[in-house]
C-alpha positions as CSV (number, residue, x, y, z in Angstrom):
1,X,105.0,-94.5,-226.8
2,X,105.5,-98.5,-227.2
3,X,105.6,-99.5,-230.6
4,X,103.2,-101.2,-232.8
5,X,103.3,-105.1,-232.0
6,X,103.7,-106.6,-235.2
7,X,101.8,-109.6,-236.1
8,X,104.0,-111.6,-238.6
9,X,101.6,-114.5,-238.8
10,X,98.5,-112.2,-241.3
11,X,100.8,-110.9,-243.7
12,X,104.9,-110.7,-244.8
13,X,106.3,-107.1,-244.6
14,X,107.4,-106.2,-248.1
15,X,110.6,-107.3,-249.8
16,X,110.3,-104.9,-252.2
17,X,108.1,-101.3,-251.4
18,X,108.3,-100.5,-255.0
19,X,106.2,-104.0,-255.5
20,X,102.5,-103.8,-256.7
21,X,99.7,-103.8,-253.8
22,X,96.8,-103.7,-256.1
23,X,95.9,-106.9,-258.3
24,X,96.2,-106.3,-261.9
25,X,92.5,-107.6,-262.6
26,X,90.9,-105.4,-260.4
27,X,89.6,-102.3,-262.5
28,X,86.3,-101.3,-260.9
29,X,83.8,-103.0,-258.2
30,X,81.2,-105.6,-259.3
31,X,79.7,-106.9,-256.6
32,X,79.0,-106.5,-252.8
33,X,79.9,-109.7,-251.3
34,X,83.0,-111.3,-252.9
35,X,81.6,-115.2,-252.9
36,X,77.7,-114.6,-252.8
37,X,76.3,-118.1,-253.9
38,X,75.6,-116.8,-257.6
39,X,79.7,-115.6,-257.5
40,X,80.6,-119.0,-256.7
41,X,78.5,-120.7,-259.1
42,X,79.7,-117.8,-261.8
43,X,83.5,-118.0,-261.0
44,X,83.7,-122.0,-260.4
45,X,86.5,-123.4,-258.3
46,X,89.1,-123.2,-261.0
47,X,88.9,-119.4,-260.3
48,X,90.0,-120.0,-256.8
49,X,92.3,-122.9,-257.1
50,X,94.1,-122.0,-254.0
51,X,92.8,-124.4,-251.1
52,X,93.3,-121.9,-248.4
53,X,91.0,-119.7,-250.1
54,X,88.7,-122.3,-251.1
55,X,88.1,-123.6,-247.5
56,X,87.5,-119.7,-246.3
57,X,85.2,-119.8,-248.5
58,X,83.5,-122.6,-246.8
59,X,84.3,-120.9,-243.3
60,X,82.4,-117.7,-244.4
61,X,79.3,-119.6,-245.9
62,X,77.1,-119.7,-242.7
63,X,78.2,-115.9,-242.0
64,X,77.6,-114.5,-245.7
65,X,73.9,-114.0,-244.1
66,X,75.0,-111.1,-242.1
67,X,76.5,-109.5,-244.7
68,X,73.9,-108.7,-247.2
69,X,72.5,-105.9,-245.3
70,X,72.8,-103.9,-242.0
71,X,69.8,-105.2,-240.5
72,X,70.7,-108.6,-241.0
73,X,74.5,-108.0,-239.4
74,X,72.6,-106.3,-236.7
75,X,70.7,-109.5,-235.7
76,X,73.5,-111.5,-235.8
77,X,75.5,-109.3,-233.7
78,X,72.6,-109.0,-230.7
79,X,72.0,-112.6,-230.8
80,X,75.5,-113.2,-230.0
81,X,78.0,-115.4,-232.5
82,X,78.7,-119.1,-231.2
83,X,82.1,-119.5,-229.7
84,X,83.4,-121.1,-232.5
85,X,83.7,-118.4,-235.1
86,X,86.8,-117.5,-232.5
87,X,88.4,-121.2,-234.0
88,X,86.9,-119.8,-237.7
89,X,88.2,-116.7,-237.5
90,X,91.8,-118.0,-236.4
91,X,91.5,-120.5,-239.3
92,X,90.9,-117.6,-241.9
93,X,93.4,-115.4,-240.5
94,X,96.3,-117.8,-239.7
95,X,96.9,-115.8,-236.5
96,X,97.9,-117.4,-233.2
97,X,95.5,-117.5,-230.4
98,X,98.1,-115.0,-229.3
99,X,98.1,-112.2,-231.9
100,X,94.1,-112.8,-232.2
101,X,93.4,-112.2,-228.6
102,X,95.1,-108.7,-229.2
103,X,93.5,-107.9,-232.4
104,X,90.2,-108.3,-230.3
105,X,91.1,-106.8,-227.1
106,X,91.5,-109.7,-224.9
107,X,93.6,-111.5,-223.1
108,X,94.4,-114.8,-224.2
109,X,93.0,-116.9,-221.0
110,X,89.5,-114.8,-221.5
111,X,90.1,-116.4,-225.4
112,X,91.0,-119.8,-225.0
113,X,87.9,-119.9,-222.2
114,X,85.7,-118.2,-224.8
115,X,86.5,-121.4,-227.0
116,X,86.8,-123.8,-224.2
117,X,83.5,-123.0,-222.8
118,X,81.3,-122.9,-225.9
119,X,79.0,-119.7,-224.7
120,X,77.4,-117.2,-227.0
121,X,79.9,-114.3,-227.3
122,X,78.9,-111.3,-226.4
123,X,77.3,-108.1,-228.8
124,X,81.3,-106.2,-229.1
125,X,82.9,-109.4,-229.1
126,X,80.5,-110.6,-231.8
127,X,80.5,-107.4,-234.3
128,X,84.2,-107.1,-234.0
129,X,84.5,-110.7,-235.4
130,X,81.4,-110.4,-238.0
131,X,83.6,-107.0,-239.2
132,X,86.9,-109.0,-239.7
133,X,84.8,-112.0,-241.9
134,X,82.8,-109.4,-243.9
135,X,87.0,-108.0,-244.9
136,X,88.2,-111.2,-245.1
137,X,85.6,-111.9,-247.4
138,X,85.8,-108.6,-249.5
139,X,89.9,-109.2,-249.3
140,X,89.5,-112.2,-251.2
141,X,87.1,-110.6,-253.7
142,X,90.0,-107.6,-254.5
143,X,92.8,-109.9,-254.4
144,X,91.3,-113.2,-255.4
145,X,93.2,-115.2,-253.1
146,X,93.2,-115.2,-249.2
147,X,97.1,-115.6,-249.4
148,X,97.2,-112.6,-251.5
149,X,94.8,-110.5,-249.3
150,X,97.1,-112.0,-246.1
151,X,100.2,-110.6,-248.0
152,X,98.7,-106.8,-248.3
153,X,97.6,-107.0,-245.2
154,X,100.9,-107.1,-244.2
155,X,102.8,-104.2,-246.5
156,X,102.5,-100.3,-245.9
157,X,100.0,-98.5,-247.2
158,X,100.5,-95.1,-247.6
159,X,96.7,-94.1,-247.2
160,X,96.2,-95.7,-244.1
161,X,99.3,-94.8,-243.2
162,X,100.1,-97.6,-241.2
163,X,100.0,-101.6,-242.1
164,X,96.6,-102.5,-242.4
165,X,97.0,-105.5,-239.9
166,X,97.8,-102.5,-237.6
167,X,94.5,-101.1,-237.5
168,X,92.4,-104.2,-237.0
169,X,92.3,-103.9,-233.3
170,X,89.1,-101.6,-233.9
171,X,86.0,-100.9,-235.6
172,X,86.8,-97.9,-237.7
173,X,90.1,-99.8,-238.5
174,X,88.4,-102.4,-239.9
175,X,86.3,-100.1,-242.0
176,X,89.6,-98.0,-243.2
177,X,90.8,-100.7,-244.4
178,X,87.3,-101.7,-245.9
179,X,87.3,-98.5,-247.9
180,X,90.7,-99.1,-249.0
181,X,89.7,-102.3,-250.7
182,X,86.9,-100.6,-252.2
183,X,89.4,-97.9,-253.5
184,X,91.4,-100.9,-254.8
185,X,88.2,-102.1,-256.7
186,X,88.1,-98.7,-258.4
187,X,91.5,-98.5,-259.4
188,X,91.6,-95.1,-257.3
189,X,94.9,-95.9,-255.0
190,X,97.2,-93.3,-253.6
């Protein structure tokens, strides 16, 4: 069995595994979407000083639709994302076009044409991506910084048993690690 490829560029491996994963602030779940309009207006940009984070946020804004309900995520995804939420999604996740094309089962030729070329991507191409924004954007609400989210994303967790960035190569990956931020936002960790 090879073994897992590790992709340095999402997250640090821990210096310390007796270090805290879970943000101090984060007692219970308030809200859905982690920068819905009435968030941002709420929290104000001091909140997020952090200018990585703050132009995610901007990156996620035309996205943030798709979230709000399965119906809406389910239109996206059929109509097929625009090539360039490849470029967004590499922005977000600092990842090389390398480590990206594996996370979404490519190669990276059928990548860098994906981007070249400018077509509508297709329906599995397109709900993996919407998945990994709808995280990054409910990272960022557990951890209130994308750096910080970027840096768990990187350290073993003992209920996934693996390193979250492990597991983003799928669907249910993507929503283990979903429910793990959600177990975060409770305060319930293992």
């Amino acid at each position: 069995m090879e073994p897992k490829k590790r992709i340095s560029t999402l997250g640090k491996p821990p210096q310390n595994k007796e270090s805290a994963h879970v943000p101090a602030h984060r007692t219970r779940a308030t809200r859905t979407s982690a920068f819905s309009e009435s968030a941002r207006q709420a929290l104000g940009s001091e909140k997020y000083p952090e200018p990585a984070t703050r132009r995610a946020m901007e990156i996620l804004k035309p996205y943030e639709a798709s979230f709000k309900s399965p119906a809406a995520k389910l239109t996206a995804i059929k109509k097929g994302l625009e090539a360039h939420a490849i470029s967004d999604l590499i922005e977000i996740t600092g990842a090389t076009q390398m480590d990206l094309a594996h996370i979404l089962d490519l190669t990276e030729p059928t990548l860098r044409k994906h981007i070249k070329v400018g077509k509508e991507l297709n329906t599995g191409l397109s709900e993996h991506i919407l998945q990994l924004f709808q995280l990054f954007d409910k990272g960022m609400d557990t951890f209130g910084s994308l750096e910080e989210f970027k840096s768990w994303l990187g350290h073993e967790s003992i209920a996934l048993s693996a390193r979250p960035v492990e597991i983003l190569d799928t669907i249910t990956g993507i929503n283990m690690v979903m429910d793990e931020l959600i177990r975060i936002d409770y305060g319930i960790t293992v």
